[in-house]
C-alpha positions as CSV (number, residue, x, y, z in Angstrom):
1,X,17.3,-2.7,-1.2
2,X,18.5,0.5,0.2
3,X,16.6,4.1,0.3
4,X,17.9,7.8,0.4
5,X,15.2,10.1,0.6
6,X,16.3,13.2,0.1
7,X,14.2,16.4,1.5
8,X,16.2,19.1,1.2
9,X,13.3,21.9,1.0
10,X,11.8,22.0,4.1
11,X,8.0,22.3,4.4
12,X,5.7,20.9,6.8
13,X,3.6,19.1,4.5
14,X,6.6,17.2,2.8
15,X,8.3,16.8,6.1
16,X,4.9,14.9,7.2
17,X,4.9,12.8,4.2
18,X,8.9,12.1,4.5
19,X,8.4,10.9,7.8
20,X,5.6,8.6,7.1
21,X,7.3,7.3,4.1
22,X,10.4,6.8,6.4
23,X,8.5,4.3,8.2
24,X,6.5,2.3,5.8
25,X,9.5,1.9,3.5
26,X,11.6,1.4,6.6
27,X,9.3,-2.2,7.2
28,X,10.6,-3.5,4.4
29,X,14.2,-2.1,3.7
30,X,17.2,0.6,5.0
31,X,15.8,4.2,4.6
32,X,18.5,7.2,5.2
33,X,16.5,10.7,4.9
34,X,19.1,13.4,4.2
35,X,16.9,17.0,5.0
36,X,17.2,20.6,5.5
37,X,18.7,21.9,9.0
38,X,15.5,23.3,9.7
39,X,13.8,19.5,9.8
40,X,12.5,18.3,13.5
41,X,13.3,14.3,12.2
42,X,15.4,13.6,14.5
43,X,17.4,10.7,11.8
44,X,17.7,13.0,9.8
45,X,20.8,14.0,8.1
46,X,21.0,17.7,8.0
47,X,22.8,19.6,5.4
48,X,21.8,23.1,4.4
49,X,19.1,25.7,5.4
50,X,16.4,26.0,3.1
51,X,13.2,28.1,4.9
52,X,14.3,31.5,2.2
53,X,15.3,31.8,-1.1
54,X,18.6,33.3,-0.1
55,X,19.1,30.0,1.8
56,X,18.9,28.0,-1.2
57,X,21.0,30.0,-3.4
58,X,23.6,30.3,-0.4
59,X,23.6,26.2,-0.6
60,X,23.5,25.9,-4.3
61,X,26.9,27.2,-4.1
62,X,28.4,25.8,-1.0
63,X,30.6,22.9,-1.8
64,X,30.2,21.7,1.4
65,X,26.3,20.7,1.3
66,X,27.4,18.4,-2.4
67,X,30.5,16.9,-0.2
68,X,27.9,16.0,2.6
69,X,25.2,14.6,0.4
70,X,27.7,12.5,-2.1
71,X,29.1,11.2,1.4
72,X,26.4,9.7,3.0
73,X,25.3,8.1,-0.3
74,X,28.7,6.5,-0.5
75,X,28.5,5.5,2.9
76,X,24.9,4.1,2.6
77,X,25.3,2.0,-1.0
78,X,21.3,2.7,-1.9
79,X,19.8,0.9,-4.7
80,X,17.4,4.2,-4.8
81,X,17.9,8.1,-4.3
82,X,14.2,9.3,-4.0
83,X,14.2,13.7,-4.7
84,X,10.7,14.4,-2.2
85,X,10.6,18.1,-2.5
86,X,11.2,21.0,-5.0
87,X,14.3,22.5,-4.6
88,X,17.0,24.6,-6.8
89,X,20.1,21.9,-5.4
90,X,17.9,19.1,-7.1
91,X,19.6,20.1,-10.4
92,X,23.1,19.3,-9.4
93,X,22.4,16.8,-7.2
94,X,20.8,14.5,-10.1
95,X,24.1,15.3,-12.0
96,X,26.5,14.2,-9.0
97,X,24.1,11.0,-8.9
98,X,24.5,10.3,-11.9
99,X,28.3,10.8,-12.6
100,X,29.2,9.1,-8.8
101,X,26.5,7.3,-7.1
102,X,24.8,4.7,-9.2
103,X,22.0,4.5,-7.9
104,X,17.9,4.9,-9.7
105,X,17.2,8.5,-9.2
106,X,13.2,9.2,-8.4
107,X,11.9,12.2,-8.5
108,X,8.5,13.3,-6.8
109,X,7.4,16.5,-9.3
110,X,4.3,18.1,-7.1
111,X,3.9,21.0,-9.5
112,X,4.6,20.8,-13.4
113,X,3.3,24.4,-13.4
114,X,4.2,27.1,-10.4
115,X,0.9,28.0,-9.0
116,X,2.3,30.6,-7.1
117,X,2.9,34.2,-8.9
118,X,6.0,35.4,-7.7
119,X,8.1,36.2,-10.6
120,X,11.7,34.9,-11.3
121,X,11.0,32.0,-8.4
122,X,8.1,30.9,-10.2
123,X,10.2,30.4,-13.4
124,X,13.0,28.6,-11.3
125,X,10.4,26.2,-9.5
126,X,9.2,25.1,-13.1
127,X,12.9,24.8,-14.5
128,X,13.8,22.5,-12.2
129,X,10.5,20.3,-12.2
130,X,11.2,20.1,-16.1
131,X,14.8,18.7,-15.1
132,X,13.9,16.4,-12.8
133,X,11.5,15.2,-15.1
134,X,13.8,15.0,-17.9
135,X,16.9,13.5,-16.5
136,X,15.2,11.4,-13.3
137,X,14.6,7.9,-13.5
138,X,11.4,8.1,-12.8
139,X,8.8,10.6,-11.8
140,X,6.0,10.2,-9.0
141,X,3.6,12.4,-8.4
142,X,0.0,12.5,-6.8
143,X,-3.1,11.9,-9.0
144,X,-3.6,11.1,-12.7
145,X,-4.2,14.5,-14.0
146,X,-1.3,15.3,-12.4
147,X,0.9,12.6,-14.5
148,X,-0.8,13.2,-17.7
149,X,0.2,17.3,-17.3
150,X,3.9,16.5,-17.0
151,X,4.3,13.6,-20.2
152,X,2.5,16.4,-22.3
153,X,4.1,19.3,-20.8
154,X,7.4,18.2,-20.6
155,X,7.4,15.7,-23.6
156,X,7.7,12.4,-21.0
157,X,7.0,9.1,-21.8
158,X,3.9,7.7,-19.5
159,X,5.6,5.0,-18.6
160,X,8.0,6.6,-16.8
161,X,5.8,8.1,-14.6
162,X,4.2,6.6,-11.8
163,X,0.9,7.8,-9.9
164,X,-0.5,7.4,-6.5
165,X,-2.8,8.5,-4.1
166,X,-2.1,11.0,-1.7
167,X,-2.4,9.8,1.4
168,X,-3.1,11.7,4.8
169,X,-0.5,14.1,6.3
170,X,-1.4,13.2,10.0
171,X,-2.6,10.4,11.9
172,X,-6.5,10.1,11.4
173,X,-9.7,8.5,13.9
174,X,-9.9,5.8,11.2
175,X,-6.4,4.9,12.1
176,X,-7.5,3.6,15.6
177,X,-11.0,2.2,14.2
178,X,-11.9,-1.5,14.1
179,X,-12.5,-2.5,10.5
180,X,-16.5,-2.6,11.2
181,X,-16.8,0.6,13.2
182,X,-18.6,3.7,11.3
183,X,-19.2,5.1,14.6
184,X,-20.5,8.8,14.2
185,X,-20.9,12.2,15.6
186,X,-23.7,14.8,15.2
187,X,-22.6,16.7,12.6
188,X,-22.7,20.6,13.5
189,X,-20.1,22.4,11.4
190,X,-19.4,22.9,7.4
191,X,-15.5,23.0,7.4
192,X,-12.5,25.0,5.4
193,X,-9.0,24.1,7.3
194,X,-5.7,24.8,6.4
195,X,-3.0,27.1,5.3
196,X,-5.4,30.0,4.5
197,X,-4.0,31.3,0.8
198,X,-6.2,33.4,-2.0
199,X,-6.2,29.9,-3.8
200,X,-8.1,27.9,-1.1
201,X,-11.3,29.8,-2.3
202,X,-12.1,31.1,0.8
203,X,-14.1,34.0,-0.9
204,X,-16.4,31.0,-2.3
205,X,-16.4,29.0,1.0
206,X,-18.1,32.3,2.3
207,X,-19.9,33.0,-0.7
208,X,-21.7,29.5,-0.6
209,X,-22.4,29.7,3.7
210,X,-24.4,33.2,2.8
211,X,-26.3,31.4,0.0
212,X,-27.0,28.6,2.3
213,X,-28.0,30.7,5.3
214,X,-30.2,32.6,2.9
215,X,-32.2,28.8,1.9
216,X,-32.1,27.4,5.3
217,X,-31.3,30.0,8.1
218,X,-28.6,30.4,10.3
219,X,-29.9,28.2,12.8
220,X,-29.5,25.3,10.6
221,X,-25.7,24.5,10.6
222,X,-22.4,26.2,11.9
223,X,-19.7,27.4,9.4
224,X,-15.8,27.0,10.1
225,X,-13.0,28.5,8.6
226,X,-9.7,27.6,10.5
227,X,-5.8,27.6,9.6
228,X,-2.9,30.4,9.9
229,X,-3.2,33.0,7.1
230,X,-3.8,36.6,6.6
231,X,-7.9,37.1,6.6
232,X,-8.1,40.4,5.8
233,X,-9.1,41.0,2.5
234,X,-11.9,38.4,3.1
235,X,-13.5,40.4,6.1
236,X,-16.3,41.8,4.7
237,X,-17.0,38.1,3.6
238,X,-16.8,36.8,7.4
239,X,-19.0,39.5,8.5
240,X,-22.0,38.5,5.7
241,X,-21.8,34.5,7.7
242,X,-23.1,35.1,11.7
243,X,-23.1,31.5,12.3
244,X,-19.4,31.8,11.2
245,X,-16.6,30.2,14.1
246,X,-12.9,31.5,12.6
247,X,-9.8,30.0,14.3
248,X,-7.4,32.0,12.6
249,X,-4.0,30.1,13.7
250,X,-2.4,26.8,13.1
251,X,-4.5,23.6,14.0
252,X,-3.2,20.4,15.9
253,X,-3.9,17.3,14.4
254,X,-6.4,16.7,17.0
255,X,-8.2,19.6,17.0
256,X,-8.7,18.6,12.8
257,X,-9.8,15.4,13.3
258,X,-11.9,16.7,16.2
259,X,-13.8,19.1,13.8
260,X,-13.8,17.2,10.8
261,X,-15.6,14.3,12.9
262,X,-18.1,16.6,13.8
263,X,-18.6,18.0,9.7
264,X,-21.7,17.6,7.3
265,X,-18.7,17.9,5.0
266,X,-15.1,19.4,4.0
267,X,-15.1,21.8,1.6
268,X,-12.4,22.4,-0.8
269,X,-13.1,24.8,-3.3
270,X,-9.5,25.6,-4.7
271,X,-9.4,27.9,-7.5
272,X,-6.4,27.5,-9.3
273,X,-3.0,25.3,-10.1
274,X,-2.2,22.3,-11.0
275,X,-3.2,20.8,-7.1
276,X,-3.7,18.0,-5.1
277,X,-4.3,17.8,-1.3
278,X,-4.0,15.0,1.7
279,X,-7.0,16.8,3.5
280,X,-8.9,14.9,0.9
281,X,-7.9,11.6,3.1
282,X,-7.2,13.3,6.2
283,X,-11.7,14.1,5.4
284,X,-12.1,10.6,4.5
285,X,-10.1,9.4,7.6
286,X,-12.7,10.7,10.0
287,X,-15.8,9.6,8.0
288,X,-16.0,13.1,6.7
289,X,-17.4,14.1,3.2
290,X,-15.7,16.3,0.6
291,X,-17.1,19.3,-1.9
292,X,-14.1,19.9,-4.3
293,X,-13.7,22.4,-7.1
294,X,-12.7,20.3,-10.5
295,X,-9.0,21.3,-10.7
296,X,-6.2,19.5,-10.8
297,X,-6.0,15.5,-9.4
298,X,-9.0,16.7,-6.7
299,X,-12.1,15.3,-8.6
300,X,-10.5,11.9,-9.2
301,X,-10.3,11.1,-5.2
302,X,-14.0,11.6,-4.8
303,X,-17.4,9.6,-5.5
304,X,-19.7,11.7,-6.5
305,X,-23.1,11.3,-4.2
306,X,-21.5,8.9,-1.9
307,X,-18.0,10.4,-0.6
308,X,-18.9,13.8,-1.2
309,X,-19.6,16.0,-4.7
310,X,-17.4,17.9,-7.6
311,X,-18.6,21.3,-8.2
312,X,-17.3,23.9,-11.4
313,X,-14.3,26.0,-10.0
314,X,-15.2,29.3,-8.4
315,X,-18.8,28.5,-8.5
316,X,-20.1,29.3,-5.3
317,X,-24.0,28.6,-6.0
318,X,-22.9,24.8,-7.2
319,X,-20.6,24.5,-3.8
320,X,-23.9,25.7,-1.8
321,X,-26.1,23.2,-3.8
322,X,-23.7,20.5,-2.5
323,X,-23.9,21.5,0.9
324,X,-27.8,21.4,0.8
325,X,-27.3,17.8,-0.3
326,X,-25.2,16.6,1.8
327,X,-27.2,18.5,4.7
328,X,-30.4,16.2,4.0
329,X,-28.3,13.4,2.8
330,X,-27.8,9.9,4.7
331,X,-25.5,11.0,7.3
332,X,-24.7,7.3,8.1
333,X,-24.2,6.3,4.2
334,X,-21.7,8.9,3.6
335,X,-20.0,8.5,6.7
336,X,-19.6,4.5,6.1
337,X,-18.1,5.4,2.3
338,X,-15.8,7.8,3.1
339,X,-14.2,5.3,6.0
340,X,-14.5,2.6,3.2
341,X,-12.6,4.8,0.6
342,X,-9.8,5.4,3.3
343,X,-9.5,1.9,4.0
344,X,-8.9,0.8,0.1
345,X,-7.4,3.6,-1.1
346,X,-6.1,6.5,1.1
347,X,-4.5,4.2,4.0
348,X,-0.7,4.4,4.0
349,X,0.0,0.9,4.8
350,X,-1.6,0.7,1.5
351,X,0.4,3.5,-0.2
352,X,4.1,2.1,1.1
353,X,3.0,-0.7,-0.3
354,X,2.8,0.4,-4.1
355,X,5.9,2.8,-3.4
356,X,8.0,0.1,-2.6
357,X,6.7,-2.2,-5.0
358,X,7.4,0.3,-7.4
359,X,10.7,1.2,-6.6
360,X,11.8,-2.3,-6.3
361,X,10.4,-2.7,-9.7
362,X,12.6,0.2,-11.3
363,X,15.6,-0.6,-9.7
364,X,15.1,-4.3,-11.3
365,X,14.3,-2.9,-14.9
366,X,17.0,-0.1,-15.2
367,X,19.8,-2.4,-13.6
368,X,19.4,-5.8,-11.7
369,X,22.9,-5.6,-10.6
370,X,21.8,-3.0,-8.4
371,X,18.6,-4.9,-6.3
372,X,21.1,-7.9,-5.9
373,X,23.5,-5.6,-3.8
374,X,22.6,-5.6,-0.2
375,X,20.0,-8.5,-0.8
376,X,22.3,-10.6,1.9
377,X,22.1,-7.7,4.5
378,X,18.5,-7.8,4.0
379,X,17.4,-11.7,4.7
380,X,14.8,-10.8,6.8
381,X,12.9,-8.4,4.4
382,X,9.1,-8.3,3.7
383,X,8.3,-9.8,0.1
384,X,5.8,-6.9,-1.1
385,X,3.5,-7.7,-3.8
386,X,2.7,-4.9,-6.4
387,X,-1.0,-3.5,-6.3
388,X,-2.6,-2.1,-9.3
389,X,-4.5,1.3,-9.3
């Protein structure tokens, strides 16, 4: 069976995943990824800029990037065309598929909703992730909340859509652990990392640190809000937390792993769209804890009392009650679950897996002709059994 994985928006998130779905696919079959310019994979083939909306609209009309594309799929025969990331040229593309490529189009919809409020993009965002849905093959997406909000919003059957978990976007200390090591650091700080946006809750990350500074001192614990964004609004905020460390730039995957090691506990109190986050597994990966807000797929990945705890959205006295019990919580229990929890269900050896599986599966189902193509190219390829969620 033969992959195109086309990532033609470029992000760093979705690059991360594209890459790491590059190579577990890759184990078992030939994967082409077909990206933006701006990607750094370096087997990548590049067709068209991406990083504004100009750049999109430039491509959506460039005969060019649609001569490129159809190309390569016609020179690589795949059984499967898997869409990664949200994109305005997704709409034609599916069409040229379609009409000239034969192949089981897949479609990864992130968002049935635009979370972001920026007018006229917002509304093309969600036209084209009710397209995709309508016209792909199949949809993927990342947890089951998730999948039930597109078959109800956009009137799909459930079983076209598949769901997984999302797995980590970076390489994690679980990754180089032996199976029986739990192995533990003091905790010292509770965390907030990552792109710093209005709808990671950061007012309620700080909200919650006063309220526990006010039960327990500032002596007790350190606070730490890290990630590239613009704090300002949220000064006064900062100001009210002493015990308060703020890295305000973009984090290397070890510095993460480095602090989340060394967390009571992750906290994640989003406050709106319809999300779902790797630092959920990244936390997991490095025996770390989670407090999530209950929106979106986020409440699914957790156990509540023994990976972490769900708290009401925007609810900063609930996100400063789970900090208190975590704080006096088992240190050695929650980091032992969260390591299991990685290991069963967050790992991407697990993950490529039921991908592949998958897609083998839909490409047998919608046409067998198709699987049978390259099957004598591919003697040597790993049997993959399905694995049930």
């Amino acid at each position: 069976m033969g992959i195109v994985i086309l990532d033609l928006k470029w992000s760093y998130g979705i690059e991360a995943i594209t890459s790491i779905l590059y190579e577990q696919l890759g184990k078992r079959c030939e994967v082409t990824v077909i990206s933006a310019t701006e990607s750094r994979l370096p087997y990548s083939v590049k067709v068209a800029k991406s990083r504004t909306y100009n750049d999109m609209l430039l491509a959506l009309f460039n005969p060019f990037v649609y001569f490129r594309i159809v190309r390569e799929m016609r020179r690589k025969q795949p059984q499967i065309a898997y869409i990664v990331s949200p994109h305005i040229l997704n709409v034609p593309v599916c069409v040229l598929f379609k009409l000239f490529c034969n192949v089981c189009v897949i479609s990864h919809v992130h968002d049935p909703q635009s979370h972001r409020a920026d007018g006229i993009a917002s509304v093309a965002r969600n036209a084209v992730a009710l397209f995709q849905s309508k016209y792909s093959d199949r949809i993927y997406c990342w947890g089951n909340t998730i999948g039930e909000t597109i078959a109800e919003r956009f009137k799909v059957p459930a079983e076209r859509i598949a769901v997984f978990r999302h797995g980590p976007g970076q390489r994690t200390r679980c990754d180089d652990l032996a199976e029986e090591d739990t192995t533990q650091f003091p905790p010292k700080y509770f965390t907030l990392i990552g792109n710093l946006r209005g709808r990671k809750g950061i007012e309620i990350f700080l909200e919650a640190a006063r309220l526990f500074n006010e039960r327990h001192g500032p002596s007790a614990v350190r606070f730490l809000l890290a990630g590239s964004g613009d704090l300002e609004k949220y000064r006064h905020g900062i100001d009210q937390v002493p015990n308060l460390l703020v890295h305000n730039r973009f984090m290397e995957i070890a510095e993460i792993n480095e602090f989340l090691a060394a967390s009571y506990a992750s906290v994640l109190p989003y406050t709106g769209g319809m999300l779902q986050s790797s630092f959920v597994a990244i936390a997991y990966g490095n025996g770390c804890p989670v407090i999530v807000s209950n929106v979106g797929s986020l409440p699914e990945e957790v156990e509540a009392g023994r990976t972490g705890y769900v708290v009401e959205q925007s609810n900063a006295m609930q996100t400063a009650d789970a900090m208190t019990a975590i704080y006096y919580g088992r240190r050695e229990s929650f980091v032992a679950n969260c390591l299991r929890a990685y290991r069963e269900k967050f790992s991407w050896d697990r993950i490529g897996e039921e991908f592949y599986w998958d897609m083998e599966r839909s490409v047998a189902e919608q046409n067998p002709a198709r699987l049978a193509r390259k099957s004598n190219s591919h003697a040597d390829m790993a049997k993959v059994k399905g694995v049930d969620r």
